[in-house]
C-alpha positions in Angstrom: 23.5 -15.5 -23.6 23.1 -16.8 -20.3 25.1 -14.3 -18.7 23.2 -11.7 -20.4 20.4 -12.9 -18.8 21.6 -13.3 -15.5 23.1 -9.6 -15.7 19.6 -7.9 -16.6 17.4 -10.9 -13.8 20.2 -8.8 -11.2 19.8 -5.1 -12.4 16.0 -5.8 -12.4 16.4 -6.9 -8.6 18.4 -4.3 -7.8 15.3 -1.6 -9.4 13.3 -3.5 -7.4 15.3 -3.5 -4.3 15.4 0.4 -4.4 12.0 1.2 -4.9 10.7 -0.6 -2.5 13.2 -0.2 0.4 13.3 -3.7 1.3 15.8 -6.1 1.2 13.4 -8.5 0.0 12.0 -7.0 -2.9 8.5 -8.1 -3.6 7.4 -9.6 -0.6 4.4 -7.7 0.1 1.1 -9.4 1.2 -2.3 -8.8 0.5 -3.5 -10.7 3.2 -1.1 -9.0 5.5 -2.8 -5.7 4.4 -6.3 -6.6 5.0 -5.7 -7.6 8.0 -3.9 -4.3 8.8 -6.7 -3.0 7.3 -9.8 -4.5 9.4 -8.0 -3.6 12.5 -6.9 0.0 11.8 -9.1 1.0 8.6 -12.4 -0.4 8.5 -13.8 1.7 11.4 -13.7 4.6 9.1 -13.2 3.3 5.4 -15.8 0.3 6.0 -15.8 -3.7 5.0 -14.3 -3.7 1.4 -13.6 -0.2 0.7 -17.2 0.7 1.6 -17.0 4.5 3.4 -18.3 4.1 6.9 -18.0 7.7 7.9 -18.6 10.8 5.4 -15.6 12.2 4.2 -13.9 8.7 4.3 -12.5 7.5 1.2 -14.6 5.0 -0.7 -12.1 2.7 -2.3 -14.5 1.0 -4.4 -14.8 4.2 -6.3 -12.0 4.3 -9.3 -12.1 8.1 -9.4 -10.8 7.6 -5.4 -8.3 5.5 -6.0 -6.4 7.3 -8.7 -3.1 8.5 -6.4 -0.4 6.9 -7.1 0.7 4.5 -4.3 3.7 6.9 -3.1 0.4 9.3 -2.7 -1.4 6.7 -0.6 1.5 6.0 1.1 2.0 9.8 1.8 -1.1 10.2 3.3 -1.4 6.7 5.2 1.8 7.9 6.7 1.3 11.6 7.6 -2.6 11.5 7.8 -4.7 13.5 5.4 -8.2 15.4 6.0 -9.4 14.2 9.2 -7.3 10.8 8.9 -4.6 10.7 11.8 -1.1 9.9 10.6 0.2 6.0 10.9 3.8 7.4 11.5 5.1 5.3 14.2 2.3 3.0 14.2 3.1 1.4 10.9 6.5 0.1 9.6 6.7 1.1 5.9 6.2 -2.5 4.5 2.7 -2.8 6.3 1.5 0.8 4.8 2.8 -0.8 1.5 1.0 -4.1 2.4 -2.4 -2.0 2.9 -2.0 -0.3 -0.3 -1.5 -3.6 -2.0 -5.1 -5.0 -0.5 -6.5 -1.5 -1.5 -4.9 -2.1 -4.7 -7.2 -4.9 -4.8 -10.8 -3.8 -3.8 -11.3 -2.0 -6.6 
């Protein structure tokens, strides 16, 4: 039984592992995002979510936030109506960490 366990605990890791291209699988940080997120966001997207400029996306607004986060990761990463790309200015676990503290505006 034990060993059972232990086998599915390890392929779940492994899932993990691979979807999130870390080697630390689940080590994303909310707080890491926000502050990623006042510093390179906020001008545009405002305090909380709250769309300072029109056109921004308002990420208090469900119908906003209904991309998956491979599609807010697409566009954080390549840029997207008006919104320059983070390529190169983010590594992939801070976009990730931004989409986590999106994740939790709403």
């Amino acid at each position: 039984m034990d060993l059972k366990i232990a086998t599915l605990a390890l392929a779940f890791l492994s899932v993990v592992m691979i979807f999130a291209g870390s080697a630390e699988p689940g080590v994303f940080s909310v707080v890491d995002g926000r502050k990623t997120y006042n510093k390179l966001c906020r001008m545009c997207h405002g305090g909380k979510g709250v769309s300072a400029v029109p056109g921004a996306t308002d990420f208090r607004r469900k119908f906003d936030m209904l991309g998956s986060d491979r599609d807010m990761f697409t566009a954080i990463q390549d840029g997207v109506r008006g919104m320059p790309a983070f390529l190169g200015l983010l590594s992939k676990d801070e976009i990730r960490n931004v989409i986590w503290y999106l994740r939790t505006i709403n």
